[in-house]
C-alpha positions in Angstrom: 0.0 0.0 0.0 1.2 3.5 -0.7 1.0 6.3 1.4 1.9 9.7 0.6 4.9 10.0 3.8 6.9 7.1 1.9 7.1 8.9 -1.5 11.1 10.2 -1.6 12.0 13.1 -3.8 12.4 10.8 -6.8 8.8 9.4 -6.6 7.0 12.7 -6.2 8.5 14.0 -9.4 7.3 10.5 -10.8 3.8 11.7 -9.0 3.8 14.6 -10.5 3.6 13.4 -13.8 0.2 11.1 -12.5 -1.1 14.5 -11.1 -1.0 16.8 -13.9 -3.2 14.3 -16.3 -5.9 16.4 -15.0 -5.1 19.4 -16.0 -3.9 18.4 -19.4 -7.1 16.5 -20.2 -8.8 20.3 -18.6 -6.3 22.4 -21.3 -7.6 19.8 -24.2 -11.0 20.5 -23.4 -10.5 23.9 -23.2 -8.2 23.8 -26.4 -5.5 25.7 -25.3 -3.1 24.5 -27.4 0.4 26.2 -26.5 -0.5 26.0 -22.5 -1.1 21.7 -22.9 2.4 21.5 -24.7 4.1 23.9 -22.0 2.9 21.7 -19.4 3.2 18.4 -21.2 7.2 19.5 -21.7 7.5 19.6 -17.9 5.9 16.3 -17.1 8.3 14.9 -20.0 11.0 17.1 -17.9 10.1 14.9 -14.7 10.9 11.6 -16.5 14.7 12.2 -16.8 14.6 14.4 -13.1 13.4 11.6 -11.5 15.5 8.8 -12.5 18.4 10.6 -11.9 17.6 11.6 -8.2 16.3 8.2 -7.9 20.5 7.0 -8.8 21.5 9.8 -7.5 20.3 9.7 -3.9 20.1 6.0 -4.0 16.5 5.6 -3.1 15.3 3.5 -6.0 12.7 1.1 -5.1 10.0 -1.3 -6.9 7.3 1.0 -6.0 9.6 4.1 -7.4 9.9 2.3 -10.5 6.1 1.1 -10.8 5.1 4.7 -10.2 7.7 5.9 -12.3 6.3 3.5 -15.5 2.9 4.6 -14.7 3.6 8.5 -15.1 5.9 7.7 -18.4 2.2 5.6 -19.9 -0.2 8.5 -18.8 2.3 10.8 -20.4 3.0 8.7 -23.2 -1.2 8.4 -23.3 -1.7 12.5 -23.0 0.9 13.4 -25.8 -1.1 10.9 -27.9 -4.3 12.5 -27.1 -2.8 15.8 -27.8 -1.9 15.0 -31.4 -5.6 13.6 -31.9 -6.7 16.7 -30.8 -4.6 19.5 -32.2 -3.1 17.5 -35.2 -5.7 15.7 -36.7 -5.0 16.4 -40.5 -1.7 14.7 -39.5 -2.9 11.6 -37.6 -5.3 10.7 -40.8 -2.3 11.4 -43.0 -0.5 8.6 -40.9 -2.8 6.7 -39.4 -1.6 3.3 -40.4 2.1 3.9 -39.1 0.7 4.9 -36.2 -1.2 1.9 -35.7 1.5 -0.4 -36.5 3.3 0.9 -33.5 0.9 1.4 -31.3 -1.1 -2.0 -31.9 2.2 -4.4 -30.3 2.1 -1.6 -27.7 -1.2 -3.1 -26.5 -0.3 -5.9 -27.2 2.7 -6.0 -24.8 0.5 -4.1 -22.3 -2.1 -7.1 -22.6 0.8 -9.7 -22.4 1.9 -8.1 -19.0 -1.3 -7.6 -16.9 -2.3 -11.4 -17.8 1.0 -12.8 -16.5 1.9 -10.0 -13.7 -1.4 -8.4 -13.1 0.7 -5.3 -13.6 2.5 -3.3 -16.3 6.5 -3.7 -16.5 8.8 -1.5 -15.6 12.1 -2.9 -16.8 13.3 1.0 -18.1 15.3 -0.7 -20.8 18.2 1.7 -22.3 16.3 1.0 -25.3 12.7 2.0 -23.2 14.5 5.1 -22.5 15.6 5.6 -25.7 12.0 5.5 -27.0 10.6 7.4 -24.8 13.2 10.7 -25.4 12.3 10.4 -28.7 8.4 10.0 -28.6 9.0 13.0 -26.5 11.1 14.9 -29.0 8.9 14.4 -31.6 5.6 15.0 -30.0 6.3 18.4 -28.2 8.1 19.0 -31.5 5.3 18.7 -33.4 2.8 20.8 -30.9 4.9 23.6 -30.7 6.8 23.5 -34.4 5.5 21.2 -36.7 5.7 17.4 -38.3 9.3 16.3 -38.7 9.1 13.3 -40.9 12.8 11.5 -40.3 12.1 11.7 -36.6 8.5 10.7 -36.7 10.2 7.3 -38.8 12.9 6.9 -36.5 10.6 7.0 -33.3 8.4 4.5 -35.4 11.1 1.9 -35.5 12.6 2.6 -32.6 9.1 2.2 -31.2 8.9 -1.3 -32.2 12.3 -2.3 -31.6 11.7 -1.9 -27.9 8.4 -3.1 -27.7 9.3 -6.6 -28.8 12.3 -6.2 -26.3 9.5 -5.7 -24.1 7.4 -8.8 -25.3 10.8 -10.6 -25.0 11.7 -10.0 -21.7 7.9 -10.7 -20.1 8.6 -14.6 -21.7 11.8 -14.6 -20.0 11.1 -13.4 -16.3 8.2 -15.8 -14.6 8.2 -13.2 -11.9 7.8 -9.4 -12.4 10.9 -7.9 -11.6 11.8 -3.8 -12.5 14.7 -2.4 -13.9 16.5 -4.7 -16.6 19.0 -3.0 -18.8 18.2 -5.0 -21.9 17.7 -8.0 -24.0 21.4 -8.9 -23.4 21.7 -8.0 -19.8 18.4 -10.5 -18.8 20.0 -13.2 -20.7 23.6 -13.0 -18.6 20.8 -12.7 -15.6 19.5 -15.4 -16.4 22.6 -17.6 -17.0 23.7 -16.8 -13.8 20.7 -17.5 -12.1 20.9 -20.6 -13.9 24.7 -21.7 -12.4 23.4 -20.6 -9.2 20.3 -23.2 -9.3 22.6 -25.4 -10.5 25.4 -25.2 -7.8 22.7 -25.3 -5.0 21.4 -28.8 -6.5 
């Protein structure tokens, strides 16, 4: 169970980030455009703040890193929304692409409540790589414009790391948080493997 008084540093500014859905979903309505990519800018802000304090201070924890992967989806979510909303003539334009990367998405998401009754929260390099560049290429959009080599690039980076993703939930029976990569849960696994072993 949470409670407020055990949130560190590092988890309110993953808070923050569950708080401010609110509002954006309130600036939508209200379609004020430049004020919902202001604020959407900080709560992408939060995401690298966080994880550093978290490192940083040394207070990284399961819950830390759930909270944290819930504040990076409803982010992830609201920047979508946002496009939908004040980019229309661009989602129709590339609807399908879209769709192929945001179908596996759900996909994974599905994959992972059925066999942890939760999301992940590995925060992959290649997670974090994805998610810098959704960011970059969202906000850039909202505030600038459509920049088609990075709206590709975030496409197939995209699905690179979902299928990491995918990947990883076959490979851990257990939910566990914070796994580097594809490479890094194999040698985890190898040694988890000699340590079974020695023990029999």
């Amino acid at each position: 169970m949470w409670t407020f008084r055990n949130f560190n540093i590092a988890d309110w500014f993953s808070f923050y980030r569950v708080a401010a859905v609110p509002l954006l979903v309130l600036l939508l309505w209200l379609g004020k455009r430049e004020m919902f990519t202001w604020f959407l800018l900080i709560s992408y802000s939060t995401d690298a703040i966080d994880g550093y304090l978290a490192r940083r201070l040394k207070v990284t924890s399961a819950r830390g890193s759930q909270l944290d992967s819930i504040g990076d989806q409803l982010t992830f979510v609201m920047g979508l929304v946002g496009l939908v909303v004040f980019e229309t003539a661009f989602i129709k334009a590339n609807i399908v692409l879209i769709l192929i990367a945001f179908v596996p998405y759900l996909v994974q998401m599905i994959i992972a409540f059925i066999k942890y009754g939760k999301a992940t929260s590995f925060h992959t390099y290649l997670a974090k790589a994805s998610a810098v560049i959704q960011g970059v290429f969202i906000l850039w959009l909202l505030f600038f414009g459509p920049v088609y080599w990075l709206f590709y690039f975030m496409i197939v980076i995209g699905l690179l790391e979902t299928l990491e993703e995918i990947t990883l939930i076959f490979m851990y029976d257990t939910w566990v948080s914070d796994v580097k990569g594809f490479f890094f849960a194999l040698k985890d696994k190898r040694r988890r493997n000699g340590t079974d072993t020695v023990k029999q």
